[in-house]
Each structure stands twice: as structure tokens, then as C-alpha cells.
C-alpha positions as a printed NumPy array, in Angstrom:
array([[ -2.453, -15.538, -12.847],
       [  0.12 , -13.318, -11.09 ],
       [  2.092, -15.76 ,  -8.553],
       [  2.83 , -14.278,  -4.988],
       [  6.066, -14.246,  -3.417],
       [  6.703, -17.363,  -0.802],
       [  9.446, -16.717,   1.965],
       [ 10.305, -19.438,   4.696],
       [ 11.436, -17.495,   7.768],
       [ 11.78 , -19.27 ,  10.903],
       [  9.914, -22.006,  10.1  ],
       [  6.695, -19.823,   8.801],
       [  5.891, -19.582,   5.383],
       [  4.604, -16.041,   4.286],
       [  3.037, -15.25 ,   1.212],
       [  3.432, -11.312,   0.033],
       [  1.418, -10.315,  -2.753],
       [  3.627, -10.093,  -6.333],
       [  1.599,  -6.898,  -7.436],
       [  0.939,  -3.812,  -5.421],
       [ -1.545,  -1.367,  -6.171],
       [  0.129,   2.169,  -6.645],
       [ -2.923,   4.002,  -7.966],
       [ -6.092,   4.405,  -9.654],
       [ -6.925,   6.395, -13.124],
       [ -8.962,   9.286, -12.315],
       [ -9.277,  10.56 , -15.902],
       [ -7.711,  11.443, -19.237],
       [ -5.659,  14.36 , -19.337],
       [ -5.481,  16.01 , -23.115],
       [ -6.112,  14.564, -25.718],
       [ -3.321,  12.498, -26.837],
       [ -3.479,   9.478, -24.401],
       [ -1.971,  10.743, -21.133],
       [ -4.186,   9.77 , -18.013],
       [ -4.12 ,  11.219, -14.703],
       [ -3.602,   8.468, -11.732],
       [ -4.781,   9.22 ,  -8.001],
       [ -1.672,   7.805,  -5.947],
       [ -2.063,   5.072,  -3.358],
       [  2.147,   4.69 ,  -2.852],
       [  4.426,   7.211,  -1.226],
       [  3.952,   9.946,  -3.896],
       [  5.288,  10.835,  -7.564],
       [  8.956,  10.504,  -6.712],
       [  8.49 ,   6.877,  -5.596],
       [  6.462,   5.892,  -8.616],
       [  8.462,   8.043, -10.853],
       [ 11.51 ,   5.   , -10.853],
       [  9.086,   2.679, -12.644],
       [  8.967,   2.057, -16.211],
       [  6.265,  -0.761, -16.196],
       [  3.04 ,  -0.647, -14.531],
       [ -0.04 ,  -2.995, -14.056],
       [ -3.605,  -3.69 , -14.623],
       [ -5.754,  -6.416, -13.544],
       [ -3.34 ,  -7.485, -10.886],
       [ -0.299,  -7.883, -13.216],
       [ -2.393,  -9.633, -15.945],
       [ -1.719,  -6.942, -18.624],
       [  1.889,  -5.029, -18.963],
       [  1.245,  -1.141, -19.305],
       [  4.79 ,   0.367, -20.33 ],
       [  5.505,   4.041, -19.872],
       [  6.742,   6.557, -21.995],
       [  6.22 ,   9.911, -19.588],
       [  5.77 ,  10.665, -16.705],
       [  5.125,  14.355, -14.781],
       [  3.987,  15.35 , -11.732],
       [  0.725,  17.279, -10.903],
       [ -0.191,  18.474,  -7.778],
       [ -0.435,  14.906,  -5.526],
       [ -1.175,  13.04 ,  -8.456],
       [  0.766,  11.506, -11.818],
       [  0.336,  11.984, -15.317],
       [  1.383,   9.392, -17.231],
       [  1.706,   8.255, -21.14 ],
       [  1.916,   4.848, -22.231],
       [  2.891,   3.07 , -24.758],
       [  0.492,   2.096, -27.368],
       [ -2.394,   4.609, -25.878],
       [ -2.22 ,   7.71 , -28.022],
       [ -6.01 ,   9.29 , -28.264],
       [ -8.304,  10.027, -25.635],
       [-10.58 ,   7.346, -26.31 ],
       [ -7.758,   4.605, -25.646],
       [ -7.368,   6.683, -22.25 ],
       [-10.628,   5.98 , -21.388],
       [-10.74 ,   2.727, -21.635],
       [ -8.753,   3.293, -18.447],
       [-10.647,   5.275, -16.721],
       [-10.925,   3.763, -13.093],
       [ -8.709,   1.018, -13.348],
       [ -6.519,   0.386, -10.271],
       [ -2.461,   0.488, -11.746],
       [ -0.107,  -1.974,  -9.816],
       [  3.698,  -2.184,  -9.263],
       [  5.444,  -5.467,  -9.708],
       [  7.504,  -5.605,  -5.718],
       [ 10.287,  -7.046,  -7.897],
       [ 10.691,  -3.453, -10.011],
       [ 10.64 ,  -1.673,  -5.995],
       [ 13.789,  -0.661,  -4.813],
       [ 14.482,  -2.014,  -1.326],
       [ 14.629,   0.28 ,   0.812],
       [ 14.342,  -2.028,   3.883],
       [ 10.788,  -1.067,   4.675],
       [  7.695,  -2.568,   4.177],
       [  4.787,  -1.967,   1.86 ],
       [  1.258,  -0.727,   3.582],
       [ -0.117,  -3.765,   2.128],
       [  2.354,  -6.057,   3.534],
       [  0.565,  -4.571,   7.186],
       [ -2.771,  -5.279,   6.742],
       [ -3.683,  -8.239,   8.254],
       [ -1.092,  -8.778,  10.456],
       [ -2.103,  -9.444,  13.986],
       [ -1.513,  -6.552,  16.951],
       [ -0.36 ,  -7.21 ,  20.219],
       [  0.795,  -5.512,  23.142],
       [  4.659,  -5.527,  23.348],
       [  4.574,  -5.408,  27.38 ],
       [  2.051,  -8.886,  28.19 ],
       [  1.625, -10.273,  24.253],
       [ -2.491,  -9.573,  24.724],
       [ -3.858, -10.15 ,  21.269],
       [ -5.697,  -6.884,  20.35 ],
       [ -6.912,  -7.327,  16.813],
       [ -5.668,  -7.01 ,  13.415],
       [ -4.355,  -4.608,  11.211],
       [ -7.279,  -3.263,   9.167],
       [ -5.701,   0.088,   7.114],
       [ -3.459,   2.949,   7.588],
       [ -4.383,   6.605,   6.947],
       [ -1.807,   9.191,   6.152],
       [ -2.671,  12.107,   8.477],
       [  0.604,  14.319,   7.322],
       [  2.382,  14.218,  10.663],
       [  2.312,  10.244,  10.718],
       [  0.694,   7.202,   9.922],
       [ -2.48 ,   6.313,  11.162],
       [ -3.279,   2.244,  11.957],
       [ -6.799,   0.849,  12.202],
       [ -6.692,  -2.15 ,  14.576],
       [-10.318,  -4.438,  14.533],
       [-10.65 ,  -5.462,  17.855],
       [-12.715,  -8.815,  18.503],
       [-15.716,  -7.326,  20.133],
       [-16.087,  -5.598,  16.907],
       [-15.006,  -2.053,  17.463],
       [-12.317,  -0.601,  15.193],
       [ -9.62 ,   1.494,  17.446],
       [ -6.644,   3.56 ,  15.868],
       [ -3.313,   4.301,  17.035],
       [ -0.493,   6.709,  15.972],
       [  2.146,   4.761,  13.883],
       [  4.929,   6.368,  15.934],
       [  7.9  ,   4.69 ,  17.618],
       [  6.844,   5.178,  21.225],
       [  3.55 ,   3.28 ,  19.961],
       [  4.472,   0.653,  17.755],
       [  7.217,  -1.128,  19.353],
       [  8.045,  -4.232,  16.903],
       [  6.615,  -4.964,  13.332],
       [  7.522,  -8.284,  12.118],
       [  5.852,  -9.063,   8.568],
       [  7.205, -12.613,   8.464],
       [  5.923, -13.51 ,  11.441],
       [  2.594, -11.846,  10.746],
       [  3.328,  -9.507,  13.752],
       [  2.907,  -6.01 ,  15.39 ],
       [  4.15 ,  -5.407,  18.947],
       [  2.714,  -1.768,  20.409],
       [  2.729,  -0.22 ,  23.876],
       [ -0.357,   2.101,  23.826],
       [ -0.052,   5.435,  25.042],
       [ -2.282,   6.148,  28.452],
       [ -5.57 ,   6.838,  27.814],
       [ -5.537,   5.41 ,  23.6  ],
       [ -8.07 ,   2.869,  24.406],
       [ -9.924,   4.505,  27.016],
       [-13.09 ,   2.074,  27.011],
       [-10.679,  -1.154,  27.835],
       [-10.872,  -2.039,  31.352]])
């Protein structure tokens, strides 16, 4: 079983996850083993730097030969799958990263977000947690689940989110007037 990455920062212990999905197998492309993966992570150019890839959560080592862009996708060759019918057998697998193979970049990983806990930056009123980000083209999207159930989003742009803090499970934001128009 993959083991997750334990930090001790000011006194909190944080577990990130050791494997982070970067994609799912749409289909086989040709027929001499290539397979075309969907992209969860910041495009081909990011994924592109990585010469090992994942399945089952880092359980079984996938190691690639090729690699080429198509359109917003990947299409990629691996080692040891050469016919179409060993590309099936991937069909709709989710492929992972190993965070150790990621450059650092001094950012943070989408997945590292969810979860974390939002509050305002101006009072520190809890408003929910971190429930998923949607790329929108222009910026980030986050999807905060508010306690009375509702799910509100917010634009992940400086003059909205203030402070995120990952090892302190943390997100600081100043709302923009009117972005939660049903709150008293």
C-alpha cells in the first residue's frame, strides 16, 4: 500500500497523499499499444516531464516509452503494452503521478485543496470546506460546502482568496460584495 507523505509544521501533522491522479484512459489509440489519457493535471507539458506513471494508486509501475500531445489530451506508449488488446486492459483506469517525480514549483496540487477548511480572512467565520475546483479558462473555480448544506463557489483570484495554508489545513478569502448574496 502506497504510504502518504507526513510533514510536522507548527506543531500539526499533515498527511498529503503520495500518488496524485493525473488522468484517466479514455481509449486505445492504433493498434500497437498507445492509449489516449483524458488529463486531470495542468496539461501535456506538465505531464510530459514524467517517465513513470501509476495505476491503482501507485500499486503497479507503468513506465513510458512515448509520449505526444493531442488536442487537450496525451497519448502515451508504455513499456511492455504493445497490441491493442494489452491497451484495453486499460481502458478507464485512473493514471497517477508519484509527488516525489513533481517538480516543485512552490505551488500546491488541486488535491492538496480539497478538504481544507474556508474562512473569511477579515473576522476568521468558518464558511465550509473546500469541495473541488473547476477550470473555467480565465481562472480557477472553488466549490466551498457550506454547513447548512448549500454548495457556494468563488473565483480563485487574489482579491478573493486571501491566504491558502495547506499545512495548516487553511483558506483565508474576502468575498467580493454580493458572492454570497443569500447570507445575512
Amino acid at each position: 500500500m502506497p504510504r502518504q507523505r507526513l510533514l510536522l509544521k507548527n506543531g500539526v501533522l499533515v498527511l498529503r497523499k503520495k500518488y496524485l491522479e493525473c488522468g484517466k484512459v479514455i481509449t486505445t489509440h492504433g493498434v500497437q499499444g498507445e492509449v489516449k489519457l483524458e488529463l486531470w493535471c495542468d496539461g501535456f507539458d506538465f505531464i510530459s516531464h514524467f517517465k513513470r506513471l501509476y495505476l491503482e494508486k501507485g500499486a503497479r509501475l507503468l513506465t513510458v516509452e512515448g509520449m505526444r500531445p493531442q488536442k487537450n489530451m496525451a497519448l502515451i506508449r508504455f513499456e511492455g503494452i504493445n497490441t491493442m488488446d494489452d491497451a484495453l486492459k486499460l481502458r478507464g483506469k485512473v493514471l497517477y503521478i508519484d509527488r516525489e517525480d513533481a517538480p516543485d514549483t512552490g505551488g500546491y496540487f488541486i488535491q492538496d485543496l480539497i478538504g481544507l477548511e474556508v474562512f473569511d480572512a477579515d473576522d476568521g467565520r468558518l464558511y465550509g470546506h473546500l469541495t473541488g475546483v473547476s477550470a473555467t479558462g480565465a481562472n480557477d473555480v472553488y466549490h466551498i460546502a457550506f454547513p447548512d448544506g448549500k454548495e457556494r463557489l468563488i473565483p480563485a483570484i487574489p482579491q478573493v482568496v486571501i491566504r491558502v495554508d495547506i499545512d495548516q489545513n487553511r483558506i483565508e478569502i474576502r468575498p467580493l460584495k454580493g458572492l454570497f448574496e443569500d447570507e445575512d
